[in-house]
C-alpha positions as a Python dict, from the first residue, in 0.01 Angstrom:
ca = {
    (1, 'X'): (0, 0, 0),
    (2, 'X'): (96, -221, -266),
    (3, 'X'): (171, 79, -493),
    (4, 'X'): (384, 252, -262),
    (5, 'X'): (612, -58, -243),
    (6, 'X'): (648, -101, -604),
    (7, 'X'): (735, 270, -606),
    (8, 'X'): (1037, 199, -375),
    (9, 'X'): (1106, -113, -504),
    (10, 'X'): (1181, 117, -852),
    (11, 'X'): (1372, 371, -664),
    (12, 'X'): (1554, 134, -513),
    (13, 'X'): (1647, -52, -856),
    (14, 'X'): (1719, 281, -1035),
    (15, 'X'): (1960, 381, -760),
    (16, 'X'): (2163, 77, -786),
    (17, 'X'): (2204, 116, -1164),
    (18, 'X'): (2360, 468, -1128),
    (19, 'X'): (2606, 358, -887),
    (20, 'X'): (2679, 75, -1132),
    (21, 'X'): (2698, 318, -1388),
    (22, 'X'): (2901, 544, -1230),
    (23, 'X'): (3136, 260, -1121),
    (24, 'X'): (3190, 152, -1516),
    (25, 'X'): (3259, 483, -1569),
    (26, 'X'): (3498, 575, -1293),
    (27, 'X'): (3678, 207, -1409),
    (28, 'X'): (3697, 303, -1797),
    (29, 'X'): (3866, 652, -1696),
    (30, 'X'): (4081, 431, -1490),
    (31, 'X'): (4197, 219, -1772),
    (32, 'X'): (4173, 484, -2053),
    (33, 'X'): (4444, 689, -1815),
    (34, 'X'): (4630, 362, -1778),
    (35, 'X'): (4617, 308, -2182),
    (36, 'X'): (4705, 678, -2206),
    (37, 'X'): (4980, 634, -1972),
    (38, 'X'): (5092, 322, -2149),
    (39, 'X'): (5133, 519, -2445),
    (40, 'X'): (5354, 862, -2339),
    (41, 'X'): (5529, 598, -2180),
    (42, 'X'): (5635, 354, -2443),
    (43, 'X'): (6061, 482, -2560),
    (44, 'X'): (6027, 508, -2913),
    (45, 'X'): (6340, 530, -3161),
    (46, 'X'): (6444, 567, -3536),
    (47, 'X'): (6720, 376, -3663),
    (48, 'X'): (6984, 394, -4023),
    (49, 'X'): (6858, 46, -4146),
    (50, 'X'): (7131, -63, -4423),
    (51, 'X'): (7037, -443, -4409),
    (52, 'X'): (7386, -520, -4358),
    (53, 'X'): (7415, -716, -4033),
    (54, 'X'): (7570, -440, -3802),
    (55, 'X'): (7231, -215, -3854),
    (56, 'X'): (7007, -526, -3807),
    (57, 'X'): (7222, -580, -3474),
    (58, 'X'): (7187, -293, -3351),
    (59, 'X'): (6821, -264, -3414),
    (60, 'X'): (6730, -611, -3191),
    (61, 'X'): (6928, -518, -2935),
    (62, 'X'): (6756, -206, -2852),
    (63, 'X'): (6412, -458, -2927),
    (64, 'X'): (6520, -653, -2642),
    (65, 'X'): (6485, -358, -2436),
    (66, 'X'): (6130, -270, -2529),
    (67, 'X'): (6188, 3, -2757),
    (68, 'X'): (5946, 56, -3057),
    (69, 'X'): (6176, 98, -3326),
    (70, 'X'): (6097, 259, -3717),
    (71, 'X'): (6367, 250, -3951),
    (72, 'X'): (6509, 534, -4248),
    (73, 'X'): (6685, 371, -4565),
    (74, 'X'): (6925, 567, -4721),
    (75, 'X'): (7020, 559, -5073),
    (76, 'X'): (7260, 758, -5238),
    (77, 'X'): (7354, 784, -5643),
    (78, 'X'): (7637, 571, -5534),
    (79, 'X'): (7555, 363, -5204),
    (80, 'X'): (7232, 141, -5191),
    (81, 'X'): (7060, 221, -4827),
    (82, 'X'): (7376, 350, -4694),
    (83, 'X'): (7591, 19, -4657),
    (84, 'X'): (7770, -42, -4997),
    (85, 'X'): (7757, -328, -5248),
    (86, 'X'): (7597, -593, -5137),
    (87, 'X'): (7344, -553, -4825),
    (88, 'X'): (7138, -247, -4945),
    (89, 'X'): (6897, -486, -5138),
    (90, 'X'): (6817, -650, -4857),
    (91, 'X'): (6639, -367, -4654),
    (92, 'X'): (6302, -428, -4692),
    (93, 'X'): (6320, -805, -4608),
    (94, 'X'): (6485, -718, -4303),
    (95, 'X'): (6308, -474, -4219),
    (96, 'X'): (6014, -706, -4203),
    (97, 'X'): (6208, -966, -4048),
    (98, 'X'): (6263, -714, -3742),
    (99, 'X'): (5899, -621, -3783),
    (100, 'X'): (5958, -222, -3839),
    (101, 'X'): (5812, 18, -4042),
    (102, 'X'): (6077, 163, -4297),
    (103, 'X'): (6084, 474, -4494),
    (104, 'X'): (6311, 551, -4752),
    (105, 'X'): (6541, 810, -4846),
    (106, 'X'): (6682, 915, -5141),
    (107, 'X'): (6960, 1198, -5205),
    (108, 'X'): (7045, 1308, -5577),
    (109, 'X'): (7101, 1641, -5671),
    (110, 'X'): (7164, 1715, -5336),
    (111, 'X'): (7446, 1469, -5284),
    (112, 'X'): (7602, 1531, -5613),
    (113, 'X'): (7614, 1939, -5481),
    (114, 'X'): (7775, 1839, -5195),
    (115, 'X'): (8029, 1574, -5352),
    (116, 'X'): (8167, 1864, -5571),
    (117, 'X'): (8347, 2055, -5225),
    (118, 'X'): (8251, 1815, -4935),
    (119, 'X'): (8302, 2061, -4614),
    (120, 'X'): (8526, 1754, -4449),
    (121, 'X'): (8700, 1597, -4727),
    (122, 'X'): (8776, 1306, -4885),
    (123, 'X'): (8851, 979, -4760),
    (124, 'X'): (9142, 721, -4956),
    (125, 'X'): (8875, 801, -5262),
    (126, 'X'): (8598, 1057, -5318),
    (127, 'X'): (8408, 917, -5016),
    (128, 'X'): (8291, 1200, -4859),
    (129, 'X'): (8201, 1025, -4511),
    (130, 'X'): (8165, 1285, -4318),
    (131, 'X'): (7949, 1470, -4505),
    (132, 'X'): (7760, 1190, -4604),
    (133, 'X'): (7692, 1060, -4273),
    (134, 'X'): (7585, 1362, -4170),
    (135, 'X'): (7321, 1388, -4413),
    (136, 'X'): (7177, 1014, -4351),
    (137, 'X'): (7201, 1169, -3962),
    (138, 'X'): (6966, 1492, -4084),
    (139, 'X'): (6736, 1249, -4253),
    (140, 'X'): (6677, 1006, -3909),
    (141, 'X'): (6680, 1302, -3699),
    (142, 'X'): (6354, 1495, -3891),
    (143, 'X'): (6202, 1181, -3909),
    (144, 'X'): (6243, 1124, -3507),
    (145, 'X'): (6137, 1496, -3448),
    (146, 'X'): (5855, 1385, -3665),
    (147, 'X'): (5738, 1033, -3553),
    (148, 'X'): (5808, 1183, -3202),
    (149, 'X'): (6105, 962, -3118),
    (150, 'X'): (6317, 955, -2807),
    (151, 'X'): (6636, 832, -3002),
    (152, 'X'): (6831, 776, -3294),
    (153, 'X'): (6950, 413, -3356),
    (154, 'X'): (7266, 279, -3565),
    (155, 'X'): (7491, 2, -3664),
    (156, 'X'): (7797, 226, -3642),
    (157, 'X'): (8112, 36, -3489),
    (158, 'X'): (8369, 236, -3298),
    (159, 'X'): (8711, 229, -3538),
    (160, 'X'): (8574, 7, -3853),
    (161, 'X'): (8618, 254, -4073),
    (162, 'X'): (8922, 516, -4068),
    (163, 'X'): (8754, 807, -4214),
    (164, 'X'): (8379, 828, -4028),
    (165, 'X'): (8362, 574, -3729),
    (166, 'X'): (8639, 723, -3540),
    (167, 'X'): (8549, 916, -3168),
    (168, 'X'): (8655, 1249, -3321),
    (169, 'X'): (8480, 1177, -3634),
    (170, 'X'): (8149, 1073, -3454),
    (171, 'X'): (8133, 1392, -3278),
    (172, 'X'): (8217, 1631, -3558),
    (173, 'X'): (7882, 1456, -3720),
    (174, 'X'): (7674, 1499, -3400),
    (175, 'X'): (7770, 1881, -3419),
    (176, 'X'): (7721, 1918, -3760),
    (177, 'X'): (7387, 1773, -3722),
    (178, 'X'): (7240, 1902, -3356),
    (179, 'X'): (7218, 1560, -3254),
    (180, 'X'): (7461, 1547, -2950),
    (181, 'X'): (7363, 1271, -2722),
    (182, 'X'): (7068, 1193, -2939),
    (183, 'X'): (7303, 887, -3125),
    (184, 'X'): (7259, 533, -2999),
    (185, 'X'): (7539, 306, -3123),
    (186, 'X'): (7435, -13, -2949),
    (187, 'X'): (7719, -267, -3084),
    (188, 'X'): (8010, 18, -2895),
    (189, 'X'): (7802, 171, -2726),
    (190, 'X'): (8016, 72, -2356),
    (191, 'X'): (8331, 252, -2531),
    (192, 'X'): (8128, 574, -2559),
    (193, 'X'): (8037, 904, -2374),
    (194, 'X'): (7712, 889, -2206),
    (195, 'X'): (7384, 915, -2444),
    (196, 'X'): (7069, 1129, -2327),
    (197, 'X'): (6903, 782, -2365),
    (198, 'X'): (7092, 654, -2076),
    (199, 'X'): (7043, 916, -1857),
    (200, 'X'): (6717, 894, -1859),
    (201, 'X'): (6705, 586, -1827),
    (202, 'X'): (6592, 425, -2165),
    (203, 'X'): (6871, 248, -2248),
    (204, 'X'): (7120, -18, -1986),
    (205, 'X'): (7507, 20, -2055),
    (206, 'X'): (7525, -345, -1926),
    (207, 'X'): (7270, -447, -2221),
    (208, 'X'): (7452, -278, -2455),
    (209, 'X'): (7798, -366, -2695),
    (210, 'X'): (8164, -286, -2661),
    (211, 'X'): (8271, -400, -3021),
    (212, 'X'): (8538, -214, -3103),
    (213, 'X'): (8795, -286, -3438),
    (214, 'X'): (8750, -392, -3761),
    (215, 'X'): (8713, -788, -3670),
    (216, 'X'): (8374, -929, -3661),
    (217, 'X'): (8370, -1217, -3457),
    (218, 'X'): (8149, -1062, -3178),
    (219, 'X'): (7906, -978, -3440),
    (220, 'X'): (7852, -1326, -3576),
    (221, 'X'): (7840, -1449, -3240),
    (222, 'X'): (7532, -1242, -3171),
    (223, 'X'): (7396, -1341, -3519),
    (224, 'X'): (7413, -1647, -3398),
    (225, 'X'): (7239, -1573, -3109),
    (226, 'X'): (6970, -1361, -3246),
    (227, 'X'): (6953, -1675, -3484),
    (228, 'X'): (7014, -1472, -3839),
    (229, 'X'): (7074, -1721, -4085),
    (230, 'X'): (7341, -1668, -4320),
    (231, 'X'): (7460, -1323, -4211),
    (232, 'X'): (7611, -1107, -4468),
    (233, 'X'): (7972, -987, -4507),
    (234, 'X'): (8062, -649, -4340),
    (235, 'X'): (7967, -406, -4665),
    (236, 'X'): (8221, -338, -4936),
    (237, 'X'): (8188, 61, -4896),
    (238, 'X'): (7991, 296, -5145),
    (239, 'X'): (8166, 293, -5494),
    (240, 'X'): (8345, 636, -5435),
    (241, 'X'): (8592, 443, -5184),
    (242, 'X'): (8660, 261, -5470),
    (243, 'X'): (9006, 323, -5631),
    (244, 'X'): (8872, 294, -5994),
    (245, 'X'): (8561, 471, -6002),
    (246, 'X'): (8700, 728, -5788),
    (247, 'X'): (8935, 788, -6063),
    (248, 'X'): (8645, 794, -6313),
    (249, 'X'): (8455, 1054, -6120),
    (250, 'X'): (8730, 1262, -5990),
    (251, 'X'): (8758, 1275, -6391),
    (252, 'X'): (8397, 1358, -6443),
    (253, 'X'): (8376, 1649, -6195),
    (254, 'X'): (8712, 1825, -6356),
    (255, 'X'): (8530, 1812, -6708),
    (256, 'X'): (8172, 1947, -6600),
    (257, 'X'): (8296, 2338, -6603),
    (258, 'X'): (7973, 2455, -6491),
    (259, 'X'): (7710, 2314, -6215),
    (260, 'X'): (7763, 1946, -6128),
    (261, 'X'): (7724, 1633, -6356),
    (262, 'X'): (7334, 1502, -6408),
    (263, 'X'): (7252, 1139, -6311),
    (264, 'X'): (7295, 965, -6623),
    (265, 'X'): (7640, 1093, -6655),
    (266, 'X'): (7636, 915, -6284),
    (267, 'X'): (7505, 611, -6420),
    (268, 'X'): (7727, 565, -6701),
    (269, 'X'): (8004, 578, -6492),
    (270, 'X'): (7926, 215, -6339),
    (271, 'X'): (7961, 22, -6664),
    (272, 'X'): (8201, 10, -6986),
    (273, 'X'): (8556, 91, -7041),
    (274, 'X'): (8597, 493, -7041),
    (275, 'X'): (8846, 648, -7235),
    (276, 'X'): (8908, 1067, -7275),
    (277, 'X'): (8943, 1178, -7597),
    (278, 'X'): (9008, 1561, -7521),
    (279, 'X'): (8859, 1797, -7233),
    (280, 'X'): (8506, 1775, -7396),
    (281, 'X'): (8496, 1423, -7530),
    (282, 'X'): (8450, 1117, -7370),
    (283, 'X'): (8419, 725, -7505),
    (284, 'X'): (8233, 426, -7354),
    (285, 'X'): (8295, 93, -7490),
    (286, 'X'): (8041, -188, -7296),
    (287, 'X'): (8229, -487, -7176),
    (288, 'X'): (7915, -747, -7265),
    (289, 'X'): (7587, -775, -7425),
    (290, 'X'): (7405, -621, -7106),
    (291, 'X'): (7631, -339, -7071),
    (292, 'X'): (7561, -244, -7445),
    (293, 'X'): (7211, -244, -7363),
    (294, 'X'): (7242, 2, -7082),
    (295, 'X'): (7490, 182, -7308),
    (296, 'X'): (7193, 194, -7605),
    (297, 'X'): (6885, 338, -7331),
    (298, 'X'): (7151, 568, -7163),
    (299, 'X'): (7231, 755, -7484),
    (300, 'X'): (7110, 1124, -7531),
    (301, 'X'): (7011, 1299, -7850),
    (302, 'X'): (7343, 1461, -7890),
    (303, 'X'): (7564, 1126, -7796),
    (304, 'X'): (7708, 916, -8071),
    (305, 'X'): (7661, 534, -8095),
    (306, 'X'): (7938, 382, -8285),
    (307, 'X'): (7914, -39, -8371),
    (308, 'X'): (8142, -278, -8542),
    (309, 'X'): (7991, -383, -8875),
    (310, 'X'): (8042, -691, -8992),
    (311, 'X'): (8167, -815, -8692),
    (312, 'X'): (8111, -909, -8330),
    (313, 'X'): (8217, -588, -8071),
    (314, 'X'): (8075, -383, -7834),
    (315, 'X'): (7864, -86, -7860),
    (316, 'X'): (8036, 250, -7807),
    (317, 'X'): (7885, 600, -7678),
    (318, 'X'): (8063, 864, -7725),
    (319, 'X'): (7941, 1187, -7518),
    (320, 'X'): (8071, 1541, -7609),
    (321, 'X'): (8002, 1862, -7362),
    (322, 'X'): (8121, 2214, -7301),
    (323, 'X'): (8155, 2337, -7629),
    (324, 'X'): (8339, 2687, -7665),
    (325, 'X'): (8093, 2991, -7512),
    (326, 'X'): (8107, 3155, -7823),
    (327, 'X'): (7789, 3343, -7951),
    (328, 'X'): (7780, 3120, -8255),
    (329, 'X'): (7939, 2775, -8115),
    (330, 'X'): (7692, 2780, -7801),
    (331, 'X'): (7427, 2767, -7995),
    (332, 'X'): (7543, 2431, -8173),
    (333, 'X'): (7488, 2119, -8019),
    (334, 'X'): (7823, 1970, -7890),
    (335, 'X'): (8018, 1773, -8154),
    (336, 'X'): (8336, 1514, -8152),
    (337, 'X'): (8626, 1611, -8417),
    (338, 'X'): (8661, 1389, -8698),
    (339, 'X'): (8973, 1291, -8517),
    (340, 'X'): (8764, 1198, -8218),
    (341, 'X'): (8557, 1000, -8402),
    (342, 'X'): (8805, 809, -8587),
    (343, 'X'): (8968, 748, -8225),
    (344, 'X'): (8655, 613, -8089),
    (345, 'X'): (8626, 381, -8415),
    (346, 'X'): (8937, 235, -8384),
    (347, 'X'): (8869, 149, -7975),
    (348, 'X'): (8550, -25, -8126),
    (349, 'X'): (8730, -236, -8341),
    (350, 'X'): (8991, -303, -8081),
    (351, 'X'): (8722, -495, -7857),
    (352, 'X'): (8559, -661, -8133),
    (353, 'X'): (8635, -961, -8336),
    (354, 'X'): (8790, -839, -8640),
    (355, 'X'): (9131, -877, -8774),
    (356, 'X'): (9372, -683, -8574),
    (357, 'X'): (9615, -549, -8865),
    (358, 'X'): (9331, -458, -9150),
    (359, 'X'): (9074, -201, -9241),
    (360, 'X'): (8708, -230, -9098),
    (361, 'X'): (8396, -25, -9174),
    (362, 'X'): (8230, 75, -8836),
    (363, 'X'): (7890, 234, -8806),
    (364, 'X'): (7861, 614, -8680),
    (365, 'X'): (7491, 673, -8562),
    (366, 'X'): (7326, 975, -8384),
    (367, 'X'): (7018, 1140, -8387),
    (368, 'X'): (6891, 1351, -8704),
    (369, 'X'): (7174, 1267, -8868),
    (370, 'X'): (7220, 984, -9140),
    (371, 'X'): (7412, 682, -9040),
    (372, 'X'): (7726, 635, -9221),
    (373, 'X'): (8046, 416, -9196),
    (374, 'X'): (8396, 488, -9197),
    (375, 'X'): (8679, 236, -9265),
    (376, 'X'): (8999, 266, -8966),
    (377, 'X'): (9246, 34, -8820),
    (378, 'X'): (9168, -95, -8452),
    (379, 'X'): (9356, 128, -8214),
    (380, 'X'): (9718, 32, -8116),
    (381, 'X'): (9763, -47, -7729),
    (382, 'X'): (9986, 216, -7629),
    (383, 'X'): (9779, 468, -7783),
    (384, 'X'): (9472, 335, -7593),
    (385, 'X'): (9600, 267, -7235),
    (386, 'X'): (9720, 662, -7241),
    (387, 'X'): (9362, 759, -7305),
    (388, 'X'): (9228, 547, -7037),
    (389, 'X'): (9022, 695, -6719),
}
């Protein structure tokens, strides 16, 4: 008797542990499908962080709303992280400010192809907006197809810039780029056509901006709101839209007869004074101590460094390319005339210290060759200024 109770008694106990077990179980399906639901649900987006303030805007506006945002940096041979002088060095510390993962993106070779015969044209410079924005627009849109994004974020403001942030402008780049409806410009985004975001639902008109213009006093009001401290100045614009290094590599492209130009003839068009000699031959002269520096580590085995001797002046590169395509000439390495030479001589005394109406020796260095010096006058004015890029 006693036996056949304690048998029971077991049963009994083991039957209550399966239906707690199966109760556990039928709860943690309930909450894994709930997790699981959680996260198909959750509206995910990519956004063109600049770390300008317009980007950074845009970005914690579309925060407010829940989204889960990851950000693409661009940068350019000519435009730090796609906003110009001053901001683009800033895109990692914002980035962690808005608490967003960033990736960057670099174009060379590519953009410098493209630069040569932009599809749309220049803007007021060689600013190739269009094009360009089109490309940062490429990169965001494989890394939402990637990351599995519903959206593509930026800090574009409807007619602050002539050339790329106009309506017709914004659509030519959405066609260009297969990303109709796919562009979320928060700060206008009440001044534009509907966005498949909105129609589905992800994203409020009523939250959103209707900035429109060139003034940015509804900007720094939301700064102020979103409490950004010390917001920056709208950006300056990538160097192309500027007048004098347009100029400089408008002059650069005409002269490279075949292919494009390589970077370091891109980089040594943001420092010195440049000056062409003829169609082949170019001059440098750096404007301080750190721009002769960058002069000195730019210079390439067939460039010529020419220095002031016995006085204070600036270094001077001079860079000589497309010799004739002559069997016998094309296998030399290019070379300035003597005339050339002498020019760029003269230019170094010009910028230097020495007396302005007397002979001074001046140094004429390159690689496997001896250095010698030559003695010229410093270079009158007139002669100069019509040499000038």
């Amino acid at each position: 008797m006693t036996t056949t109770a304690t048998t029971n008694t077991s049963n009994t106990k083991k039957k209550l542990e399966n239906t707690e077990k199966k109760d556990s179980d039928h709860n943690n399906n309930n909450n894994n499908k709930i997790a699981n639901n959680k996260k198909q649900t959750t509206t995910k987006a990519v956004a063109l962080l600049s770390g300008g303030l317009d980007s950074n805007l845009a970005i914690r506006m579309v925060q407010e709303l829940g989204v889960e945002v990851e950000a693409i940096a661009v940068k350019t041979p000519f435009c730090d992280f796609d906003c110009g002088k001053g901001c683009g060095h800033r895109v990692q510390e914002v980035a962690l400010e808005l608490g967003i993962k960033l990736k960057t993106v670099y174009f060379g070779e590519e953009y410098l192809k493209m630069l040569k015969n932009p599809k749309y044209g220049y803007g007021s410079g060689m600013n190739p907006c269009i094009d360009c924005r089109s490309m940062m627009y490429n990169a965001a849109k494989e890394h939402m197809e990637k990351t599995g994004a519903d959206f593509i974020i930026t800090g574009e403001v409807l007619g602050q810039r002539p050339m790329s942030q106009n309506g017709n402008a914004l659509k030519i780049i959405e066609n260009e780029t297969q990303t109709n409806r796919k562009i979320v410009r928060p700060l206008s985004f009440r001044h534009l056509p509907l966005t498949e975001a909105e129609s589905k639902g992800l994203i409020k008109r009523e939250k959103m901006g209707d900035i429109k213009g060139r003034s940015r006093k509804v900007q720094l009001q939301l700064a102020k709101k979103f409490d950004i401290s010390d917001p920056p100045n709208a950006a300056g614009g990538c160097l192309l839209t500027d007048p004098a290094f347009s100029i400089r590599i408008r002059d650069l492209y005409d002269h490279t007869k075949e292919g494009i130009p390589d970077m370091n003839d891109i980089e040594l068009l943001k420092i010195g004074r440049h000056f062409r000699l003829s169609n082949n031959t170019k001059l440098i002269v750096g404007r301080n101590k750190i721009e002769n520096e960058i002069l000195d580590s730019l210079k390439l085995d067939d460039d010529i460094i020419i220095e002031v001797s016995n006085y204070v002046g600036p270094t001077c590169l001079v860079r000589t390319k497309n010799r004739s395509s002559s069997s016998l000439s094309s296998s030399l390495p290019p070379t300035p005339s003597e005339k050339e030479i002498e020019i760029a001589a003269s230019t170094a005394l010009r910028y230097s210290d020495s007396p302005k109406d007397k002979l001074s020796n001046v140094r004429i260095k390159s690689v496997g060759h001896d250095e010698k010096e030559i003695q010229v006058f410093p270079i009158d004015n007139q002669v100069l200024d019509k040499l000038r890029i």
